[in-house]
C-alpha positions as CSV (number, residue, x, y, z in Angstrom):
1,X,-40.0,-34.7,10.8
2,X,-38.3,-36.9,8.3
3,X,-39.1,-34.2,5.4
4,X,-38.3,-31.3,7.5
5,X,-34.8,-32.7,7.6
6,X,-34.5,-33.7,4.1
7,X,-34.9,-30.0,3.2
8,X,-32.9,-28.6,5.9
9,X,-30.6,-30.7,4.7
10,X,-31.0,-29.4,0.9
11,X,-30.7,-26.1,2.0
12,X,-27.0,-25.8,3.8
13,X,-26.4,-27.8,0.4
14,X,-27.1,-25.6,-1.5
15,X,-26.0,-22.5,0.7
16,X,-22.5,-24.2,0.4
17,X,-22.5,-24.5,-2.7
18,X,-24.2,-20.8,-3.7
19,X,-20.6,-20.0,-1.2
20,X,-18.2,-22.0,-3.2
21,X,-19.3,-20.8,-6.6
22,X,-19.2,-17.4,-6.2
23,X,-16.4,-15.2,-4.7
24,X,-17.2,-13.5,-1.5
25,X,-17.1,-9.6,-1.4
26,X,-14.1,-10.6,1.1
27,X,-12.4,-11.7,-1.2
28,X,-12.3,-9.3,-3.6
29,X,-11.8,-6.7,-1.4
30,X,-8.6,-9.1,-0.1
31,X,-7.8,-8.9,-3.9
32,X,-8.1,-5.3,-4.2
33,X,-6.2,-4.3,-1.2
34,X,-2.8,-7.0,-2.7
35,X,-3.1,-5.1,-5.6
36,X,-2.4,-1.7,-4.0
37,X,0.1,-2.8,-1.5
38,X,2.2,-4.4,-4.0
39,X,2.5,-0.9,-5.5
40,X,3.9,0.6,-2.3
41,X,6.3,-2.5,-2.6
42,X,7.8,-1.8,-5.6
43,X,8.1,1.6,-5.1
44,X,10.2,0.7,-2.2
45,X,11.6,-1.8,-4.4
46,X,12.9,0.4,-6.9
47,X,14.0,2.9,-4.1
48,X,16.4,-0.2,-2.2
49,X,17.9,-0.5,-5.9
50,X,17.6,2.9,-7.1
51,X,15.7,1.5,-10.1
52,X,14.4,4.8,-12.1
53,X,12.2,2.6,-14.6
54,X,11.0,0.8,-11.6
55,X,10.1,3.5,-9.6
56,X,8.5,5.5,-12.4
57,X,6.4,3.0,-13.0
58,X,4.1,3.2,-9.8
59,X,3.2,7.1,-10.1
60,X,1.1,8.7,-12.1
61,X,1.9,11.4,-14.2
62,X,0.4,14.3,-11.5
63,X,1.9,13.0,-8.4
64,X,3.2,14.7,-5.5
65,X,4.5,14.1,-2.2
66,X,4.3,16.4,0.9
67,X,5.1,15.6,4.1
68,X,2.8,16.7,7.5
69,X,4.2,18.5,10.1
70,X,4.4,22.0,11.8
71,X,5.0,23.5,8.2
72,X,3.9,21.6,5.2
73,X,6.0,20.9,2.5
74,X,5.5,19.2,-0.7
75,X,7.7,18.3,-3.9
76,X,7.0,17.6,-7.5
77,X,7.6,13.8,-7.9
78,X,10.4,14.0,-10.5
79,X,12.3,15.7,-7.8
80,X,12.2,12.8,-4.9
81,X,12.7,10.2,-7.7
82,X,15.6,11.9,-8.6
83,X,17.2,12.4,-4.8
84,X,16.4,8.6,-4.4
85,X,18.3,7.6,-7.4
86,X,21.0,10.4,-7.2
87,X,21.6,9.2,-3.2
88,X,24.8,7.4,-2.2
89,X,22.6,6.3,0.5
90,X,21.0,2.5,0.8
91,X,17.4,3.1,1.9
92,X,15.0,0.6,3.4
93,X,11.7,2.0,4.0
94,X,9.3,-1.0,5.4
95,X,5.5,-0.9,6.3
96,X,4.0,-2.7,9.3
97,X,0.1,-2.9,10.1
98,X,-1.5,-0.8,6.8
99,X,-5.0,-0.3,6.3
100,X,-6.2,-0.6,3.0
101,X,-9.7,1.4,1.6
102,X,-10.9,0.6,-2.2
103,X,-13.8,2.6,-3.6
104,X,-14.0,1.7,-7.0
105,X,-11.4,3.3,-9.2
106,X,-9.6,5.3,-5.8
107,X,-7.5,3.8,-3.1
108,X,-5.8,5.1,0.2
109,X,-3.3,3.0,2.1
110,X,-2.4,3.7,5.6
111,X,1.2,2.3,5.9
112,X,3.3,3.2,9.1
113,X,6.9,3.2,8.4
114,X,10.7,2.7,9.7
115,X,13.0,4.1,7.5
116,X,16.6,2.8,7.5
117,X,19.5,4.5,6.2
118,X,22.8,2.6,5.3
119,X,21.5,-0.5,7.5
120,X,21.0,2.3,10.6
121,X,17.8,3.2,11.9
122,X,16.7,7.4,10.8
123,X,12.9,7.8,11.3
124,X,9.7,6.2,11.4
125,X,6.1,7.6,10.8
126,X,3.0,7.3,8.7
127,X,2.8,7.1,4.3
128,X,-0.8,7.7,3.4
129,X,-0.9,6.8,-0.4
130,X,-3.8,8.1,-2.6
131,X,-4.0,6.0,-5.9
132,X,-6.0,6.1,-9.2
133,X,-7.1,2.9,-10.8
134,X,-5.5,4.5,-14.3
135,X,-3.5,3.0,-17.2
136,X,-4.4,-0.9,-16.1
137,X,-3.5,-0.5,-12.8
138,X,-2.8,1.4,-9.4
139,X,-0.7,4.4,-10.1
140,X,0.0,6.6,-6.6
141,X,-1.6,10.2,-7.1
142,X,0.1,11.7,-4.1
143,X,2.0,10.7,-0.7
144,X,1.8,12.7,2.5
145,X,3.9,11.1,5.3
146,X,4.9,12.0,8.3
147,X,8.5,11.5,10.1
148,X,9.0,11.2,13.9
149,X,12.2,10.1,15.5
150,X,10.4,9.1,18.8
151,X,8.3,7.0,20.1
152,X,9.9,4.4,17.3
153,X,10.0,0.5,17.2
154,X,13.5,0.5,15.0
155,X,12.8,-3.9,14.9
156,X,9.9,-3.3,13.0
157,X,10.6,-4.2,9.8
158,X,7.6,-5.4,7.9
């Protein structure tokens, strides 16, 4: 009974310590999914300070952006950077609740939204973000969101 013990004993050791020497997948996935939400956060970033360099920076050079709704309609990216940055208007677009999915060098987040313009409350909906592991990093390939102006929880924010 003694010996039994003994190597029961040996083997949660040495489960433990198999555990604490190697990263979990978890973690790595937890890894994975910081790295492509801190891309959605400096692109909102640069939108709240209308910092061109900064959001430049996240997209790569095909983007697009369409929005889902009765009609479809999409825009090269060089056009939304340059209504974000040409806009009088403060805008703070925060995320609540996203889902992250990594696949190698592709990544989708799901990131609901409130947008707020000049401190006021205009819409909320859904950002879906595809990104491309490309040029050392997560560059966003395309955004198709959604905006909806009920059924809104304006004091979500992030």
């Amino acid at each position: 009974m003694r010996g039994m013990w003994r190597k029961g004993a040996c083997m949660v050791a040495l489960v433990s310590a198999t555990s604490l020497a190697a990263p979990s997948a978890g973690a790595a996935q937890d890894a994975a999914d910081a790295e492509v939400l801190a891309v959605v956060t400096t692109l909102f970033d640069g939108m709240r300070e209308k910092d061109e360099a900064k959001i430049r920076s996240v997209f790569h050079a095909d983007a697009r952006l369409h929005t889902a709704g009765p009609t479809v309609t999409g825009m090269p990216i060089e056009n939304f950077i340059q209504n974000v940055i040409g806009s009088q208007a403060e805008l703070d677009e925060v995320t609540f609740d996203e889902d992250v999915l990594v696949d190698g060098p592709l990544a989708v987040a799901w990131t609901p939204y409130n947008l707020f313009v000049n401190g006021q409350f205009s819409h909320c909906g859904v950002d879906a973000f595809t990104m491309v592991r490309a040029d050392g990093g997560w560059k966003i390939l395309q955004i198709v969101d959604t905006r909806e102006t009920e059924g809104c929880d304006p004091s979500r924010r992030g």
